[in-house]
N, C-alpha and C positions, 0 to 999 in steps of 0.2 A: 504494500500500500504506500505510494507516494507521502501520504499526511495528512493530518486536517486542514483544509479550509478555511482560515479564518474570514470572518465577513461581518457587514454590516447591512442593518436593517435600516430604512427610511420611509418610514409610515408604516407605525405599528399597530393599527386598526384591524378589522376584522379578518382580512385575510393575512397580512404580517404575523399578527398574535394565535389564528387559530388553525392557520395552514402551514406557513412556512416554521414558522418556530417548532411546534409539535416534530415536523420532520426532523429538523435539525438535534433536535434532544431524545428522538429515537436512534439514532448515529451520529454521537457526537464526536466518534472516529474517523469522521466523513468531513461535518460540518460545524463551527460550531458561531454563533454569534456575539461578537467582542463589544459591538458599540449599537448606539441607538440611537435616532434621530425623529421625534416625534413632539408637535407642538402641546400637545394633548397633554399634562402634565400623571393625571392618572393612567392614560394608555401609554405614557413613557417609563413609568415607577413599575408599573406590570409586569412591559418586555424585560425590565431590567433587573426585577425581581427570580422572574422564570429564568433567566438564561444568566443570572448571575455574574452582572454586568455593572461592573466599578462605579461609582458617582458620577465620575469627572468623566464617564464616556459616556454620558447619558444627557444627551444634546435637546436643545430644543426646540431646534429647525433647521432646514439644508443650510440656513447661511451658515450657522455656527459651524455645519460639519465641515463645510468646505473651506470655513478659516483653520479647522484643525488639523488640514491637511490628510494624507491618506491615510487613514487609520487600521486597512485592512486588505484583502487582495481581493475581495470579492462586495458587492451591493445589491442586495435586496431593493428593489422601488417598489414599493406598497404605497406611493400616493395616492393624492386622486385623480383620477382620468387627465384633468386639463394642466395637471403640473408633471403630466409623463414626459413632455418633451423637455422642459428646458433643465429638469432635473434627469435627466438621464443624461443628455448634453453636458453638464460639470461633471458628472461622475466619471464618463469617458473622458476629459478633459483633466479629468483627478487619476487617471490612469488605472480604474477599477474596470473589473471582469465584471458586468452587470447582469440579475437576472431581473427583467421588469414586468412587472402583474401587463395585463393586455388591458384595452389596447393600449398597441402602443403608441400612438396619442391620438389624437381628438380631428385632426385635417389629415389627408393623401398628401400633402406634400411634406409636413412635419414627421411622417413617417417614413416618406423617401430619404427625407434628410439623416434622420436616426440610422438608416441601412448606411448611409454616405460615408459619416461620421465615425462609426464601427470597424468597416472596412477601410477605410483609411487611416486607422490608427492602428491595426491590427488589435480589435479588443473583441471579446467575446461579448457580444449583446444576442441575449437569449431573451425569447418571449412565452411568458406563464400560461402558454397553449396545453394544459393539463392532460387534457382529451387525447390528444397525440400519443404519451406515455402508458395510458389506462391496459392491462393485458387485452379488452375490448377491443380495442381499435386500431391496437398495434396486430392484433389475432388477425382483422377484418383484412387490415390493409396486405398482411402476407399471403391472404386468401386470392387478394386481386392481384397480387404481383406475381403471384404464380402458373394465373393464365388460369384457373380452376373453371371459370368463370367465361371462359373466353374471352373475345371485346368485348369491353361494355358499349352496351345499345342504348340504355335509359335507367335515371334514377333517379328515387324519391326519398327527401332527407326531411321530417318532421323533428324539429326542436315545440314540445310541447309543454309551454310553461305552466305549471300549477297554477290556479286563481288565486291562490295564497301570495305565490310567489312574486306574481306577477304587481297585486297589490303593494304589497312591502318594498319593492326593487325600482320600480317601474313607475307607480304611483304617489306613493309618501318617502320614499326612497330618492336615494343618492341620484338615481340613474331615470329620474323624473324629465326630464326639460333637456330639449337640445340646447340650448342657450350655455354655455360657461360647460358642455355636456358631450357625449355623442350619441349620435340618432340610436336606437334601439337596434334596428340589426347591425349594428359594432358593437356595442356593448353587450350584447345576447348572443349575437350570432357569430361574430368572427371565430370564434372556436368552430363553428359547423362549416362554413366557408374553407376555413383551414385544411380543416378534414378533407373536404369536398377537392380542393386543389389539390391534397398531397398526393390523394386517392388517384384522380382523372390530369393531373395537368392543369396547365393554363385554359384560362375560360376566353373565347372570341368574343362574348357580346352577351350581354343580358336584358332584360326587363323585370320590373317591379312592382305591385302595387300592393297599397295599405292603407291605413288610416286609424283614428282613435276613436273608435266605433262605440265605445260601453260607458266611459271612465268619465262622463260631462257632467254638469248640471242639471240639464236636462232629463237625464236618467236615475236622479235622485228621488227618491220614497215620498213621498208627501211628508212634511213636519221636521225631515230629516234634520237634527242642528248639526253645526260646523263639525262636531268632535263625540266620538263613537262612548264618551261616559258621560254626558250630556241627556241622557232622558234619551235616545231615539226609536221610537214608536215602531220602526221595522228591526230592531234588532232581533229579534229569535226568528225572523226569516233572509237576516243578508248575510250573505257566505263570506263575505269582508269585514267584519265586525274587528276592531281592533283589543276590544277587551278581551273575546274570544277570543283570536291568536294569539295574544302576547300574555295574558294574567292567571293561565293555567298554570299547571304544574311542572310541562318544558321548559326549561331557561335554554338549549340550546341552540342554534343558529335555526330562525332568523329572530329568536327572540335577544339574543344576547346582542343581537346589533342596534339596539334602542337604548341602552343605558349599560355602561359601566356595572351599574348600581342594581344587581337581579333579585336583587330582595322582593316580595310584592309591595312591599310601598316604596320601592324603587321603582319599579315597574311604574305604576299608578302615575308617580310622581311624572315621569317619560309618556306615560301618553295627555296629560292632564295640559303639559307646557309644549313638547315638542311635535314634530312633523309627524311620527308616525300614528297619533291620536288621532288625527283628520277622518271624517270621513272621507270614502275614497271621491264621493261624488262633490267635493269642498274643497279638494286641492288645487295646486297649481300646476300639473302635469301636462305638459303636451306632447308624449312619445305617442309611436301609433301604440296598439294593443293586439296587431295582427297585420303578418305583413306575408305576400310570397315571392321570392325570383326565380324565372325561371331562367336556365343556363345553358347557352350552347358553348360545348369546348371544341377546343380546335381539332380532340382526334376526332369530331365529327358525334359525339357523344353529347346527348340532350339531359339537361337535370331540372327538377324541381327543388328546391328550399321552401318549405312552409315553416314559420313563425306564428305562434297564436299563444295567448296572454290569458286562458279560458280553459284549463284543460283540470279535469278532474285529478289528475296525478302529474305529478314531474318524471319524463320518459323524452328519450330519444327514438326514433324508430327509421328503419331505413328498408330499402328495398334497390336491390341491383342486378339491371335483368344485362346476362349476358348472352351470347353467341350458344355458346354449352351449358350453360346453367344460371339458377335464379337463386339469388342471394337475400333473406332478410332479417334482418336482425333485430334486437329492444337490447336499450343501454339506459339501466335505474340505477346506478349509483351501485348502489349496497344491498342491491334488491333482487340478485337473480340473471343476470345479463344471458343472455343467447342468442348465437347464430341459427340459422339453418339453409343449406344446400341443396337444391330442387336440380339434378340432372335431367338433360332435356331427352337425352338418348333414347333413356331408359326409365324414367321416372322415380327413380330412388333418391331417395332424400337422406340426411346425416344432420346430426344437430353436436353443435357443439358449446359449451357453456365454461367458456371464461372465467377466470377468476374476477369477484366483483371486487377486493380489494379489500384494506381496512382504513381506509382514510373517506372525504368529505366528495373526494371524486375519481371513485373507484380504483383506486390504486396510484390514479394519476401524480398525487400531490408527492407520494414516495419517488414514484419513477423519475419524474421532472428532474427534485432534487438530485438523486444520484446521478444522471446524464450531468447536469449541468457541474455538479461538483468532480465527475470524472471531466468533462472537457477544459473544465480548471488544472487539472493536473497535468494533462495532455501541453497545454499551453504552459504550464512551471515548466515543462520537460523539453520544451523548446520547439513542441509542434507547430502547427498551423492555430490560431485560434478560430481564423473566420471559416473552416474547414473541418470541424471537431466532429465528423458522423466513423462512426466502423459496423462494422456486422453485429455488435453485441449492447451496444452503448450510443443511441441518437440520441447528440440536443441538436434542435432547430435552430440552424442560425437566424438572423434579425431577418437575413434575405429571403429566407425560409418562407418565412413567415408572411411576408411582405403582400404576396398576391393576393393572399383570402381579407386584407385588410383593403386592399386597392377593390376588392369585389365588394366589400361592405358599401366604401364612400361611392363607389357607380351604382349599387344600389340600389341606396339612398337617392343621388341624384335620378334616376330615372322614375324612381315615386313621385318626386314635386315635379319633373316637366313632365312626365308622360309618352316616355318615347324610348324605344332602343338605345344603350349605352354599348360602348368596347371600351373595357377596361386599358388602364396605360397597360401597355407589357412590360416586363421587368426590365427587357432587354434597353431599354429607356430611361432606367435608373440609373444613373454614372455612379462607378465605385471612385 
């Protein structure tokens, strides 16, 4: 084993605190966390509590980290969405291996620039495309690289967001408002986009459409007031009820990302004063709540992307019809995942069931880590950074990644005008 990792974290909020750090303190032979960078003074005293992290490195904002100079070989970005770029920009600039939560920022062209930046410094920018890692999707894609399947003809990629979910993330949530934001299918989808590229290739040309069909005023109960403990007259029949999700007996995720404070009069106190207490029909939301694209790739292969904010469960589901065989599959997390293989020959079929993992997405959150802490090594040892893939050990470099983000903003853009998009091709990105 090369060594530990030493690294830092820079935004220790919900996925910082309850994805990466978990990891890192499962294999602290691997990875371990030295410093911390977080404005939040209780979500800074946390990380630094849990990963056992000096005073004096217990920062409390990128400026200060970036006066203290490099403090570590590696950087966690667990910001929020619109401070991906110019804080990943110092960190490469601080000569750190970076791994940054998705997306990777907020414009197509801030993201070009990030690929630019990476490879011209020779630094490892990796993107927390989880999904990639998951034994699911790593299973699915050697299925297709194998030709099992023959050409793919056509397929269908359902991201179905639980109505809970959707509520909390989407609605009273972070990832409410394009404005200072990114549209919903980047922040939702580029994980599936991702997928969808790495699977088939570069996409020719797409189309979009969507809208915020549910989530208005409009669609509000009669008597409804602003805020879900407030007396409202439809609670024992709205499946959004904020006391009902957040004041039972669960505190973990998406309850734990409302307050610090999980006590029930923590709780209470969090929906009484902040955003997630809203009702859903009283907010200031304007993401769509259901979107589809459809995709032609250049090997001549047609896909559908559906998106929908309304689905009784959180499930992934997919379908890939090939030349020789039909492929489809369900990805829940923690709940059972399986393929199945439909031969066109002969009609025999084969099911196979993945391991679902023991982490928040399905194995993904371990595997991420380990890739990207072996392509840290790889690069101590005097490898390639911007090149870190072998037969046993893939992280996605930033270029990797680059195209299911270039599909998200064409999109997007072809939802507001209404028309055929071609996405830029990479080969258009300057290193």
């Amino acid at each position: 084993m090369p060594g530990q990792v030493e690294a830092v974290m820079l935004g220790a909020g919900n996925r910082g605190f309850f994805a990466h750090g978990p990891a890192a303190l499962a294999h602290p032979e691997e990875l371990r966390f030295t410093a911390v960078a977080e404005p939040d003074p209780d979500r800074r005293r946390r990380f630094g509590a849990e990963h056992r992290i000096s005073p004096e490195r217990q920062l409390g904002s990128a400026d200060e980290l970036w006066a203290a100079g490099q403090l570590a070989e590696a950087l966690f970005n667990c910001t929020p969405d619109d401070q991906h770029f110019r804080t990943t920009c110092q960190a490469l600039d601080q000569g750190y291996q970076v791994m940054l939560e998705k997306p990777m920022a907020t414009t197509a062209e801030e993201s070009r620039r990030l690929v630019e930046l990476a490879e011209r410094r020779g630094s490892i920018l990796a993107v927390a495309h989880v999904l990639r890692y998951t034994p699911f999707f790593s299973t699915l894609h050697s299925i297709l690289e194998s030709g099992e399947l023959g050409e793919v003809v056509s397929v269908e990629h359902r991201e179905n967001v639980a109505h809970w979910h959707m509520a909390h993330s989407f609605v009273r949530g972070h990832w409410r408002r394009l404005e200072g934001g990114s549209p919903m299918i980047l922040a939702k989808c580029c994980h599936d986009l991702d997928l969808l590229s790495w699977n088939l290739g570069p996409v020719a040309r797409l189309s979009s459409f969507g809208s915020l069909r549910h989530f208005r005023p409009g669609q509000a109960p009669p008597g409804a007031p602003l805020r879900c403990d407030e007396g409202c007259p439809a609670e024992e029949e709205c499946a959004f009820s904020a006391t009902r999700l957040y004041l039972g007996e669960a505190t973990g995720w998406p309850v734990n990302a409302i307050s610090e404070d999980l006590s029930l009069e923590g709780r209470r106190l969090a929906l009484s004063t902040g955003p997630y207490g809203r009702c859903v029909y009283r907010c200031d939301n304007d993401v769509v709540d259901h979107q589809v694209v459809a995709l032609e790739f250049e090997s001549g292969a047609t896909g559908v992307l559906t998106m929908q904010g309304h689905s009784h469960e959180e499930a992934r589901t997919m379908r890939y019809d090939g030349t020789r065989a039909t492929l489809r599959g369900r990805f829940q997390k923690l709940r059972g995942n399986h393929l199945e293989i439909h031969r066109h020959r002969d009609g025999r079929a084969r099911e196979l069931l993945p391991d679902s993992g023991h982490d928040d997405h399905g194995g993904g959150d371990t595997g991420l880590m380990r890739a990207f802490v072996r392509a840290v090594w790889r690069a101590r040892q005097g490898g390639l950074a911007t090149d870190v893939v072998d037969a046993s050990d893939t992280i996605a470099s930033a270029r990797d990644c680059l195209h299911g983000h270039l599909l998200a903003f064409a999109a997007e853009e072809s939802r507001i005008i209404g028309s055929v998009v071609a996405p830029q091709s990479l080969q258009e990105v300057g290193a």
